[in-house]
N, C-alpha and C positions, 0 to 999 in steps of 0.2 A: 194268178200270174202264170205266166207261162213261158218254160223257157225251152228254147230252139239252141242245138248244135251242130255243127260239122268236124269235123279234123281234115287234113291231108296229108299228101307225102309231098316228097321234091317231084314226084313227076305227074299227079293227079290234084286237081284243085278244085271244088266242086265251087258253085254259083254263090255267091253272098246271099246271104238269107234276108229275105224280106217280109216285111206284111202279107204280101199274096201269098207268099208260104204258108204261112199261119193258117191262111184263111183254106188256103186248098186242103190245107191237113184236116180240118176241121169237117169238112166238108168230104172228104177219104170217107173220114171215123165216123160221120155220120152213115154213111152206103157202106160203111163196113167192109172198106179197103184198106182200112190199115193191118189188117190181119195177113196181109200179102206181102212175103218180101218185094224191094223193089225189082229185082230182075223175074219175080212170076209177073208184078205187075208192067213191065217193058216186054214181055212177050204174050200177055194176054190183047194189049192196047195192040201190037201189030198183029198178031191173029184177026183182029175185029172184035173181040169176044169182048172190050171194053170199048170207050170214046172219051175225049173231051168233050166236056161242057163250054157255055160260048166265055167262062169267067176261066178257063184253063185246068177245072177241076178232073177227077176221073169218074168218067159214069157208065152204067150199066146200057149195053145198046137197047133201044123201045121191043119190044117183041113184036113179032110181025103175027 
């Protein structure tokens, strides 16, 4: 079983958690992005240095 949380304040509210959550996280922890806070991972993703996948996951961009 597995369980998912958020919190908020009065003035920030994050997304309702869904199933794709789950599955994106899972899919983080397998490429071994969950070892990233998320603001290293929101400035690697706009670096280029990360991508989405075509399910919304985070992946490693192909090497050239």
């Amino acid at each position: 079983m597995d369980f998912f949380g958020t919190c908020h304040s009065d003035t920030a509210k994050p997304a309702i958690l869904q199933a794709r959550h789950l599955s994106w996280y899972r899919t983080n922890m397998v490429r071994g992005l969950t070892f990233y806070p998320p603001d290293i991972l929101s400035v690697m993703l706009k670096d280029g240095k990360l991508q989405m996948d075509e399910k919304g996951a985070l992946t490693l961009p192909p090497e050239v």
